[in-house]
N, C-alpha and C positions, 0 to 999 in steps of 0.2 A: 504494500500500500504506500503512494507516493503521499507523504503527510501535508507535503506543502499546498497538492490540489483536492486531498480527500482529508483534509484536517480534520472535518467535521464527523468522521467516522472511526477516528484513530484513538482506543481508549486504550490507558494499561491496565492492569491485574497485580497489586501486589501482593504475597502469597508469604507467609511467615513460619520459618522450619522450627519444627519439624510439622509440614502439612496436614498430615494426619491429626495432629492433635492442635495443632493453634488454630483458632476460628475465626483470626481475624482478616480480611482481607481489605486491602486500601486500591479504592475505584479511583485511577490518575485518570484524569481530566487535562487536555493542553488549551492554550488557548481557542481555539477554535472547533472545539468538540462541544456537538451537538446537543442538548438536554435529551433527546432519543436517544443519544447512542450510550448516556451515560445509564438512563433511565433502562438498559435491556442489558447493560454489565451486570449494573447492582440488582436487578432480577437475575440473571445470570448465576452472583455471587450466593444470595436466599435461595435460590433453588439445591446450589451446592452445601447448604446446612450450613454456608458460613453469617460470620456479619459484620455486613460491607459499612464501609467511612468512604465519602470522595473528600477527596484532596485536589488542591491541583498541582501539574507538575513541579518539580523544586527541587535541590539537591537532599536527598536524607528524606522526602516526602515528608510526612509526620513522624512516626512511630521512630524511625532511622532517626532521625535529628535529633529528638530528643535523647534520646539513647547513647548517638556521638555526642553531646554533649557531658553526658552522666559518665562515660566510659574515659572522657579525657579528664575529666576532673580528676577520676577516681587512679585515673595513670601518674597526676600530680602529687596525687596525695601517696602514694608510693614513692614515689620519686624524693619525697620528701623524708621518708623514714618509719613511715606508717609498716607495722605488722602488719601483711595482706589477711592472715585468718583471721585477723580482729576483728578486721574494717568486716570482711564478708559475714560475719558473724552481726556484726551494729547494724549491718542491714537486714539482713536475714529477719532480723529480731524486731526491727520498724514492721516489716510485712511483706518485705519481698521475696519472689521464692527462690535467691538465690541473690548471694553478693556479687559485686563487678568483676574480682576476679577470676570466681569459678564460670561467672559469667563469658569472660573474655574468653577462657578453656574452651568453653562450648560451644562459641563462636567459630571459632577458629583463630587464633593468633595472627594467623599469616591472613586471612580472611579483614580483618580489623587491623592492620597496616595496610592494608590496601585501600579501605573505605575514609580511613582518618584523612588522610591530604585531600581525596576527594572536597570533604565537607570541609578542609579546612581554607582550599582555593577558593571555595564558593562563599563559605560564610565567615571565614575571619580567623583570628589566630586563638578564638576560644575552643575550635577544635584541633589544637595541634596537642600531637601522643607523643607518648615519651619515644625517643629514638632508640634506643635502648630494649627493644618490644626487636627488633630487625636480626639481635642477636638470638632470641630462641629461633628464626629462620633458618639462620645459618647452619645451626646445628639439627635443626628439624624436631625441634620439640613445638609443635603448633598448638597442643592442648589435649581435649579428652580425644580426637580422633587417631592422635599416636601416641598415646598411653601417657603424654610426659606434657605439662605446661606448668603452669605455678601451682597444681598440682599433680600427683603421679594417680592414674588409675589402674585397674585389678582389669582382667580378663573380662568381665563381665560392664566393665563401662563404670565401675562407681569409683571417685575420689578416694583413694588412701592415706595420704597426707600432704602436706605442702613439699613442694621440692625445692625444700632448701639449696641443695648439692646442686643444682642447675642455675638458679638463682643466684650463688654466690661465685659461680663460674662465671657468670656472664656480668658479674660486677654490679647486680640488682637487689641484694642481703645487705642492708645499709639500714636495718634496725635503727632508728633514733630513739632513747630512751625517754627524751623528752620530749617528744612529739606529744601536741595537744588534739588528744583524741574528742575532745568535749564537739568541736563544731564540724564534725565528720558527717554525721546524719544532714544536717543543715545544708554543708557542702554538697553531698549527692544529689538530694533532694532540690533543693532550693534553686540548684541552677537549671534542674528539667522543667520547673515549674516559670522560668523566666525564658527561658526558650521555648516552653508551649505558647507564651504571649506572644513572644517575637513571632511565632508562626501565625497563631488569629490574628496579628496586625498584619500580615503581611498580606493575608487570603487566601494562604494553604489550606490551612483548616477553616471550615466557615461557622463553628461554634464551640463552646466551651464541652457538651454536651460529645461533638464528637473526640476530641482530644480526651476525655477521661474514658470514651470508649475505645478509643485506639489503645488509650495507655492499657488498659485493664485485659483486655483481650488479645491484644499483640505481644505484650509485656507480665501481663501477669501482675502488675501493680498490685500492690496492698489494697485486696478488694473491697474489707472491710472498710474501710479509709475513704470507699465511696468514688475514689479515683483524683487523679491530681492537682484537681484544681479543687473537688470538695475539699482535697485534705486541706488547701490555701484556706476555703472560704471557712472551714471548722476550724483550723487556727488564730484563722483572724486575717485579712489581709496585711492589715498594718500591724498587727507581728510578724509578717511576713518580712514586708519592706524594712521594718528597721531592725530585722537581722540580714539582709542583706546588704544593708548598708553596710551594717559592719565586717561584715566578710567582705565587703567592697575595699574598703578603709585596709582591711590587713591584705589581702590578698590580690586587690587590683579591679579594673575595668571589667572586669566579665561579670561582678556580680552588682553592677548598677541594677536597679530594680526598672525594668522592661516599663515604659508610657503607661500600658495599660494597670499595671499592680501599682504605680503611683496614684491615676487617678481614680482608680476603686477608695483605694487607702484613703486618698482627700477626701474624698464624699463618702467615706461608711459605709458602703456597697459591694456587695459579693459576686461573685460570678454567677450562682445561678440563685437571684431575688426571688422566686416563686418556691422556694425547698426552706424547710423549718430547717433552722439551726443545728446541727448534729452537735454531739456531745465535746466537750476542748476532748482536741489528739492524745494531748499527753497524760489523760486519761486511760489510754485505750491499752488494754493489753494485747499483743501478740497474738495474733489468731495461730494457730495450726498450719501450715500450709500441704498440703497436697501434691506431691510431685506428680509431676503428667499431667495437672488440671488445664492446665493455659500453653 
């Protein structure tokens, strides 16, 4: 299909591994694609038991961007001297069902250097990875699909322990003892939740509504939590903003708080006005998670 003369019929399919089990798929829309053609994808998508979000095209779509954002934060905060079981463990324990780095294992390693400069050309140097990620290539440690990444797994596909021995090979085991684990969660979190705005400002996503669906279904988001922007609007926004200040203040430009979580904050206004208040987060205990659910 020549796009530039059949634009209006040129839709993508984004499909989220492992297929079988993630349900979420994202309907790409480009500029000059048709509301029929979008309107017989996303039937298309509910026919296949999935459940479709359009987006429109963009580097990292939805789900992707936020995710390279969370993955390169979570590359600094290693880089910095962070315990990786710790850190996957503080998230684990927020509600995700799995930390960044068992995460990146899963991924693929070599998979996720290849996507990081992508997003990093297109949207800025808040997605740039640690360079140091290029040495488990070399050596061919990519994660759980060759038994070996920042951690080792058994015949059977499960995590054994951390691989340190590789880690300290490649010059990545730089333990800081004084590394301030207190704004770790904030860190992950916080900067998905400022890159979800930057995408509804931009018109990738076209509501709040579907980013907490993308997140929950593509990601497996802390589903309790109601999805990532309820988590904002149950915190509070402007507890949001004036922790991202301060993560701004220590840590730099990436975590200015995104136009739209400032002007929420100014007017005392949530993202989604029509939903009762859910309970303060830091209430909430840890749900259970379920591996294989999302």
């Amino acid at each position: 299909i020549n796009a530039e003369y059949m634009g209006e019929n040129v839709v993508g399919m984004h499909f989220f591994n492992p297929v079988g089990r993630m349900p979420l798929v994202e309907v790409i829309k480009g500029e000059k694609t048709s509301p029929k053609a979008v309107a017989t994808i996303y039937k298309l998508a509910l026919d296949m038991g999935k459940f479709p979000i359009v987006v429109k095209d963009g580097a990292g779509f939805l789900v992707n961007r936020v995710l390279g954002a969370y993955m390169a934060e979570a590359g600094r905060i290693f880089e910095e001297g962070a315990n990786p079981t710790k850190i996957d463990k503080m998230i684990v324990d927020f509600g995700m069902p799995m930390g960044p780095y068992r995460l990146l294992d899963e991924v693929g390693i070599d998979v996720a250097a290849h996507v990081g400069p992508t997003l990093r050309d297109a949207l800025g140097p808040r997605f740039v990875s640690n360079p140091k990620f290029q040495e488990f290539i070399k050596i061919g440690h990519l994660g759980k699909k060759t038994g070996k990444g920042f951690y080792l797994y058994n015949e059977k596909g499960k995590e054994t322990q951390v691989d340190e021995a590789t880690l300290k090979s490649v010059g990545m085991w730089n333990i800081n003892s004084s590394f301030d684990y207190s704004t770790v969660v904030d860190r992950c979190i916080l900067c998905m939740v400022n890159e979800a705005c930057l995408i509804l400002e931009e018109g990738i996503a076209a509501s709040p509504e579907d980013v907490d669906t993308g997140m929950i279904f593509g990601t497996g988001f802390a589903p309790f939590r109601g999805g990532l922007l309820s988590y904002c609007d149950n915190r509070g926004v402007a507890n949001v903003v004036s922790a991202m200040e301060a993560l701004a203040a220590k840590h730099g430009e990436r975590f200015k708080p995104a136009a739209t979580l400032t002007k929420l904050a100014n007017s005392n206004s949530p993202f989604f006005p029509d939903r009762p208040a859910g309970p303060a987060t830091d209430t909430l205990a840890p749900r259970p998670v379920v591996k294989g659910s999302f």
